[in-house]
C-alpha positions as CSV (number, residue, x, y, z in Angstrom):
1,X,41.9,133.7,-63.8
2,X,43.3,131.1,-66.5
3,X,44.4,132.2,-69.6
4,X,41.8,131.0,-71.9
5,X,43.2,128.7,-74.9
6,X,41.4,128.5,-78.0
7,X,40.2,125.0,-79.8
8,X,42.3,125.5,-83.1
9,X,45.6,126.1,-80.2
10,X,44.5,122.9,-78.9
11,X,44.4,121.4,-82.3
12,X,47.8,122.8,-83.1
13,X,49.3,122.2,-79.9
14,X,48.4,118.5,-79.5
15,X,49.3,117.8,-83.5
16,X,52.9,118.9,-82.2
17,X,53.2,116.8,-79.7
18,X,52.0,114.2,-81.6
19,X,54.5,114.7,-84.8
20,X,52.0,115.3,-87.0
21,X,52.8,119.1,-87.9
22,X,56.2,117.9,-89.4
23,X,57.8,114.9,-89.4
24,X,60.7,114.0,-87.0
25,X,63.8,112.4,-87.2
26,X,63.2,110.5,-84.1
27,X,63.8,107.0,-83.3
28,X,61.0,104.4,-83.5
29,X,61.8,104.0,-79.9
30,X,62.0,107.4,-79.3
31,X,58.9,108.4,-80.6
32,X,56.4,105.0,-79.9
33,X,57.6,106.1,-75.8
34,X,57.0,109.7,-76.3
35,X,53.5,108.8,-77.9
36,X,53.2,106.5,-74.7
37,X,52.4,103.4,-77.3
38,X,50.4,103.5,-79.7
39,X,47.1,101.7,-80.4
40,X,47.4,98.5,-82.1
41,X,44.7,96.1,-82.1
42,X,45.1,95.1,-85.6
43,X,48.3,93.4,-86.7
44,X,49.8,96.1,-89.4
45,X,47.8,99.6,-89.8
46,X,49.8,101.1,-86.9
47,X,52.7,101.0,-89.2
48,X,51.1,104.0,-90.5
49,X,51.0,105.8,-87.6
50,X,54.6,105.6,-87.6
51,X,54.8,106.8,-91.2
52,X,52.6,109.7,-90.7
53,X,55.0,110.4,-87.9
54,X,59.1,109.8,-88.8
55,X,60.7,110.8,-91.7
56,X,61.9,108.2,-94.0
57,X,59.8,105.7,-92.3
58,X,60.1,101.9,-93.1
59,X,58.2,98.8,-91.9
60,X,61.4,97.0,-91.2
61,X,62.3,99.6,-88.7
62,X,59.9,98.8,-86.6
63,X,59.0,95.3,-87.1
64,X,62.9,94.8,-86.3
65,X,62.0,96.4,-83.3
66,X,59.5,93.5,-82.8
67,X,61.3,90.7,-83.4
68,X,64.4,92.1,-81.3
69,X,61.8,92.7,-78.0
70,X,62.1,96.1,-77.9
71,X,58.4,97.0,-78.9
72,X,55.8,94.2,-77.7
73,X,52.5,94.7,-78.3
74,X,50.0,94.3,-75.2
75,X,47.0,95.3,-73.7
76,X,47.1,98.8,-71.9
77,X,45.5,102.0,-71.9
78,X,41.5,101.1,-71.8
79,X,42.4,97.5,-71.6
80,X,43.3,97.7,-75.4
81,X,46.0,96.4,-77.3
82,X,49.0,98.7,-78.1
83,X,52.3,98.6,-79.1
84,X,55.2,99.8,-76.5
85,X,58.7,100.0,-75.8
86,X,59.7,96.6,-73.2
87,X,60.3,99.4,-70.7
88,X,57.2,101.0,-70.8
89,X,55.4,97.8,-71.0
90,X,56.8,96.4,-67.7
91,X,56.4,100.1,-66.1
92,X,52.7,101.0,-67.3
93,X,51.3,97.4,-66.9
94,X,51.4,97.2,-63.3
95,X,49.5,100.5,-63.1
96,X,47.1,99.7,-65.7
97,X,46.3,96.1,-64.4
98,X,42.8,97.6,-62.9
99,X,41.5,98.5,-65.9
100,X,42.1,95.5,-67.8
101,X,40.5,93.8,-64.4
102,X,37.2,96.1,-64.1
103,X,37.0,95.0,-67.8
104,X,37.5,91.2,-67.3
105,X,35.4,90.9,-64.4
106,X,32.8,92.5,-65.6
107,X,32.8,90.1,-68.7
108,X,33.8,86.7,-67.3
109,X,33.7,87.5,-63.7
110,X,30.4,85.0,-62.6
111,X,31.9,82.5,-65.5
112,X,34.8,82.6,-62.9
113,X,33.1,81.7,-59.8
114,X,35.0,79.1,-57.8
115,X,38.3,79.5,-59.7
116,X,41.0,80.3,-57.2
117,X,42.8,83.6,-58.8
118,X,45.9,82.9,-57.8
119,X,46.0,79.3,-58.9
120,X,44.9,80.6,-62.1
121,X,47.1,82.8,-62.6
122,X,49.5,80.6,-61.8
123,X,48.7,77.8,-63.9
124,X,48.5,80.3,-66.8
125,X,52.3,81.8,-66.2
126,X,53.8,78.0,-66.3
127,X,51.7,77.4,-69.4
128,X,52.6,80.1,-71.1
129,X,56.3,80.3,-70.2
130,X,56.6,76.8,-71.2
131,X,55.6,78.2,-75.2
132,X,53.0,80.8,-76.8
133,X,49.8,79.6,-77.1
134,X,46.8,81.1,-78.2
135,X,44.1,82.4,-75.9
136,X,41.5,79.0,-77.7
137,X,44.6,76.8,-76.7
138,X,45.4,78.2,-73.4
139,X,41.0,78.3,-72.2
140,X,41.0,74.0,-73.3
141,X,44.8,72.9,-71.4
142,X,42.8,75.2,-68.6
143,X,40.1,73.3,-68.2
144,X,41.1,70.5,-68.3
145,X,41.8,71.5,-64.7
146,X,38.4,73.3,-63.9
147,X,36.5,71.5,-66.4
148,X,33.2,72.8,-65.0
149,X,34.8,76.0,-66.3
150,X,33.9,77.7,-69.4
151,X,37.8,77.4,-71.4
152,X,36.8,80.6,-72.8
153,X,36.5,82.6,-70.0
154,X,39.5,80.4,-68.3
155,X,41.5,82.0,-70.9
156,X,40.4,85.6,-70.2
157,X,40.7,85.1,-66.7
158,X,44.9,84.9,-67.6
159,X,45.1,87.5,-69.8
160,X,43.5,90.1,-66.9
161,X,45.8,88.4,-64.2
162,X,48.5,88.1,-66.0
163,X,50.9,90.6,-68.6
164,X,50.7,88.8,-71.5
165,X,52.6,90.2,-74.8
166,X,51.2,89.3,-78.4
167,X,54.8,87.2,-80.2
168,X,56.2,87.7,-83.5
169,X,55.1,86.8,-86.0
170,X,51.8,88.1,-85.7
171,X,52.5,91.8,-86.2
172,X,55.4,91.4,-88.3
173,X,55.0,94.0,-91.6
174,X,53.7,91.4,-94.6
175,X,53.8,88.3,-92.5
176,X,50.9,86.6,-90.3
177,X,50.2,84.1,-87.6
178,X,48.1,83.1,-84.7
179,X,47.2,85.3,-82.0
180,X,49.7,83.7,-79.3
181,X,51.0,84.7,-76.3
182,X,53.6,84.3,-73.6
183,X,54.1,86.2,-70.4
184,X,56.2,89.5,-70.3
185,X,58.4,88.5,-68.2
186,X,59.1,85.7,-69.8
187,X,59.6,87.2,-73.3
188,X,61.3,90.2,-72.0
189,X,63.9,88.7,-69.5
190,X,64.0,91.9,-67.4
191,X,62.5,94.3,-64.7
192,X,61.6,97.5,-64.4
193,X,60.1,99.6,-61.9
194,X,56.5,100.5,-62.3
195,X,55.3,104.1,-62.9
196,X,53.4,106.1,-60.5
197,X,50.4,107.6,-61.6
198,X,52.0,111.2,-61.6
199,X,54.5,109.7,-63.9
200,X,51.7,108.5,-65.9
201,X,49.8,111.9,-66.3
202,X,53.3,113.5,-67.2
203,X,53.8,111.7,-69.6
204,X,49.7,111.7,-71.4
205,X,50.4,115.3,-71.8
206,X,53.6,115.6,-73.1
207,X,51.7,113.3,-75.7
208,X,48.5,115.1,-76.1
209,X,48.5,117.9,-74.0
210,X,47.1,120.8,-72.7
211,X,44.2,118.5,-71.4
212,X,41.7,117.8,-68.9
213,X,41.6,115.7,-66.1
214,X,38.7,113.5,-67.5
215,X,40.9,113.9,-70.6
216,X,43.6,111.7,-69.2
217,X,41.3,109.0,-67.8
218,X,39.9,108.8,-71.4
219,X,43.4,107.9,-72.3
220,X,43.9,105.4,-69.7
221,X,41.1,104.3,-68.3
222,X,41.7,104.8,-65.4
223,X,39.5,106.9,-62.4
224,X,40.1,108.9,-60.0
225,X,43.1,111.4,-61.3
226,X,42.2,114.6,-60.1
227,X,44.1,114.9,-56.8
228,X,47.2,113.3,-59.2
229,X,46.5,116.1,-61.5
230,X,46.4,118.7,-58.7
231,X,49.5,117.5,-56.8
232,X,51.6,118.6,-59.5
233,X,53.2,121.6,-60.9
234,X,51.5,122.4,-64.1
235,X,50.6,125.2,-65.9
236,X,46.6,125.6,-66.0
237,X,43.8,127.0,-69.1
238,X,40.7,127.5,-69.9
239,X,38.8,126.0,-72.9
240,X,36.3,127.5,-75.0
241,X,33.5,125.7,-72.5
242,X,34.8,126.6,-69.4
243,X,36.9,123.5,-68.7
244,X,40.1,123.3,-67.1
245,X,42.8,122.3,-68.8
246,X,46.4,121.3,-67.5
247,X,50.1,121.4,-69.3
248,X,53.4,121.0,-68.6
249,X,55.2,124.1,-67.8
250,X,57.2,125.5,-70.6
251,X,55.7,122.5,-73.2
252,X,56.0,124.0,-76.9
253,X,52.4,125.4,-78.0
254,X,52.7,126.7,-81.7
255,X,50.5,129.7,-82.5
256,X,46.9,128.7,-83.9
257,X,48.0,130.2,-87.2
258,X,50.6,127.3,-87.9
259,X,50.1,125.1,-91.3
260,X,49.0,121.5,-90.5
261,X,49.4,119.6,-93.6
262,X,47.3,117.1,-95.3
263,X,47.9,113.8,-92.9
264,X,46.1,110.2,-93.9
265,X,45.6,108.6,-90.5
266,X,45.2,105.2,-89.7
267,X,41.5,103.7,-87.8
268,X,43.0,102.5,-84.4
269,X,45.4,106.2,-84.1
270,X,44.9,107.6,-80.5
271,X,44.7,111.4,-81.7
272,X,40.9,110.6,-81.9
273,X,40.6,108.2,-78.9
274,X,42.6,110.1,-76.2
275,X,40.5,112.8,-75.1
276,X,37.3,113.1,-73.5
277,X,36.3,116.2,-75.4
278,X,37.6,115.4,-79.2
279,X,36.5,118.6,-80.3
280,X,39.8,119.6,-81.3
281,X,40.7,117.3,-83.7
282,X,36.6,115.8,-84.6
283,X,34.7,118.8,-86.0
284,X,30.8,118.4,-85.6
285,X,30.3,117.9,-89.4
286,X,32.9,115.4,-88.9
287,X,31.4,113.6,-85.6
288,X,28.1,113.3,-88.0
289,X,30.1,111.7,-90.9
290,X,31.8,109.5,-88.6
291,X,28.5,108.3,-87.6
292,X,28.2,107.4,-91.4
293,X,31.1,105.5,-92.0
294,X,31.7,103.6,-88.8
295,X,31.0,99.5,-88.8
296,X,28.7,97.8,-86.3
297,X,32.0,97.1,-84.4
298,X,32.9,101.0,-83.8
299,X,36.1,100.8,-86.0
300,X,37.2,104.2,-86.5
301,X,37.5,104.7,-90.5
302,X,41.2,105.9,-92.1
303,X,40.4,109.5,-91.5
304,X,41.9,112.5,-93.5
305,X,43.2,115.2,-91.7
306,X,43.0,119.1,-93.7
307,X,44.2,121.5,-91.5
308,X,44.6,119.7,-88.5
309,X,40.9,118.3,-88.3
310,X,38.6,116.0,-90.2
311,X,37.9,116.6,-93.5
312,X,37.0,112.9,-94.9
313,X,38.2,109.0,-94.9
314,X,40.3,107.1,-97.1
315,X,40.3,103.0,-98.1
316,X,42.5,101.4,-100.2
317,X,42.3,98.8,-102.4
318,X,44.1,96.0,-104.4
319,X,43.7,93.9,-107.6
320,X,46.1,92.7,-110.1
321,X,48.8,94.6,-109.1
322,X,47.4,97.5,-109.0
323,X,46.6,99.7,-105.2
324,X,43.9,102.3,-105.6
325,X,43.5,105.1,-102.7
326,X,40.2,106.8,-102.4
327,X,40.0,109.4,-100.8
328,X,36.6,110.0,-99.8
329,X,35.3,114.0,-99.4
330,X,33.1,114.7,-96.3
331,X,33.4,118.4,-97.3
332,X,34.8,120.4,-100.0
333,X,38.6,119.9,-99.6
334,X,40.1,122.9,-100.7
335,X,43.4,121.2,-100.8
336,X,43.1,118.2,-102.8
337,X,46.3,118.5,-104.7
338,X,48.2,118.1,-101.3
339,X,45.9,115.0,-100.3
340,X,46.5,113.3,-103.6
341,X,50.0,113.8,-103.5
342,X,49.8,112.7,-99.5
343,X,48.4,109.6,-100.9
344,X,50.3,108.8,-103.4
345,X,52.9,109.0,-101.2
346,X,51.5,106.5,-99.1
347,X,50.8,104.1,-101.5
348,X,54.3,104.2,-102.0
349,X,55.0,103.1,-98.7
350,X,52.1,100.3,-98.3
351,X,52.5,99.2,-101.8
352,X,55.8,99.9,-103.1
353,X,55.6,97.5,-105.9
354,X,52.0,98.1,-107.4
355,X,50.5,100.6,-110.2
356,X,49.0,103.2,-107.9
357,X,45.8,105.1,-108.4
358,X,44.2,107.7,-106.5
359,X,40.2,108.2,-106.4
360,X,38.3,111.1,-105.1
361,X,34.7,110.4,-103.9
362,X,32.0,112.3,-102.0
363,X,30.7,110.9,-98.7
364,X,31.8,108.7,-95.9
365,X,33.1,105.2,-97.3
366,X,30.4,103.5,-95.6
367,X,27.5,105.1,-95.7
């Protein structure tokens, strides 16, 4: 029989892995391919991630990284946009290209009908490889070819085709600019072989592990990873539930009893959206407030972890020069010195120039 492992093991386990017990010394590079990229949909809050992460943490280490081409930000895992090292995102993209395909078709698929794939793809490569455009720019030069095309979907039907990196400067920390693209190839200048999908689940639980088969394809959208999971030589649990759960053998799993200080995540971070079963980082009182504070678009609020699991939400705001933090109570907090000094030391980071305040308010943000 498996050893069962309990939920707060799981909590402290994958909060390990994840740099979030203590803070490593890590390079950006290091750690963004350990994590296996993070989520990064909007243009800055993943910083954040990275902060809650490394020691001494700066946005010009990693928007450096950026403008250099050694992190790219690109849709990956569940067809989402995250930011990776140019390695990984030549390795993972070819494996991931279904999922950002079942997505795509099933959104622009019959707008599609009577586009030859290949030509588009095609035609998007040169276009894009002649100069970043954005996906509005790309859709009308398309169809001016298939002009009984919708442009929209034209310009969709590239992105799902084709690996397509998000340029500089859009993501760059305190700068903006339109949502371009080029190809990956093109912007990168370099191959790399792709990963198998046993590489793949290696490296998701390394990351986030000890974890579930269904756990993994939460991660990366992808089906079907069960033989994967079996072929290889990992060390098996059992959860609280019954479920089986699957580790490297000889991965670091710190005893439940470990301190897991006050952490201020950011709303796209993929401790909360890698697992099926998000039990071990989402209590149920904290599922409920989420519920409470979560926009029509399913944006994730800034949550506040207390000892490894959520505890509340935080926003930030600015005027005149001065940044206040709430920090907004879903429960008692019984450590709300460390969380205001936690967020006073973030304000430092995202505002560095500003008066800061700190606010403490009961209830979800948006509720």
């Amino acid at each position: 029989m498996d050893p069962v492992i309990s939920r707060r093991a799981l909590n402290r386990a994958t909060l390990d892995r994840q740099f979030l017990l203590s803070r490593t010394t890590r390079s950006v590079i290091d750690v963004v391919e350990h994590l296996g990229g993070l989520q990064a949909q909007t243009p800055h809050t993943w910083y954040t991630g990275l902060w809650n992460r490394i020691e001494g943490f700066k946005p010009d280490d990693a928007a450096g990284l950026l403008s250099s081409r050694e992190l790219v930000r690109i849709a990956l895992q569940r067809s989402t946009i995250h930011l990776v090292t140019a390695r990984d995102c030549l390795a993972m993209r070819p494996l991931l290209q279904i999922v950002g395909e079942r997505s795509a078709k099933g959104a622009f698929g019959k707008r599609l009908e009577g586009v030859d794939l290949d030509e588009l793809a095609e035609a998007g490569r040169e276009l894009l490889g002649a100069r970043p455009m954005t996906f509005a720019e790309l859709g009308r030069t398309l169809a001016e070819r298939w002009p009984s095309h919708d442009p929209h979907a034209l310009g969709q039907g590239v992105r799902w085709l084709v690996p397509l990196v998000q340029v500089p400067p859009r993501g760059l920390w305190g700068r903006s600019g339109p949502i371009a693209h080029t190809t990956a190839e093109c912007w990168l200048g370099f191959e790399a072989p792709p990963m198998t999908p046993a590489e793949l689940v290696l490296r998701y639980l390394a990351a986030f592990g000890p974890a579930s088969v269904m756990d993994v394809q939460a991660w990366s959208g992808l089906t079907r990873l069960g033989e994967v999971v079996e072929s290889l030589d990992l060390t098996r649990f059992t959860d609280e539930n019954g479920r089986t759960l699957y580790d490297l053998p000889g991965a670091a799993r710190p005893s439940e009893d470990t301190p897991a200080p006050v952490r201020l995540m950011y709303d796209f971070d993929n401790l909360f959206l890698s697992h099926a079963d998000r039990s071990r980082v989402i209590t149920e009182r904290g599922a409920a407030a989420l519920k409470g504070c979560m926009g029509k678009n399913g944006i994730l609020p800034r949550i506040i972890l207390v000892d490894g699991v959520t505890a509340g939400d935080w926003t930030v705001t600015r005027a005149k020069g001065t940044s206040t933090l709430t920090l907004h109570r879903w429960e008692p907090i019984s450590v709300m010195e460390e969380a205001e000094e936690e967020g006073r030391r973030l304000l430092e980071f995202l505002a560095p120039g500003d008066r800061h305040t700190i606010v403490v308010a009961d209830g979800p943000s948006r509720s």
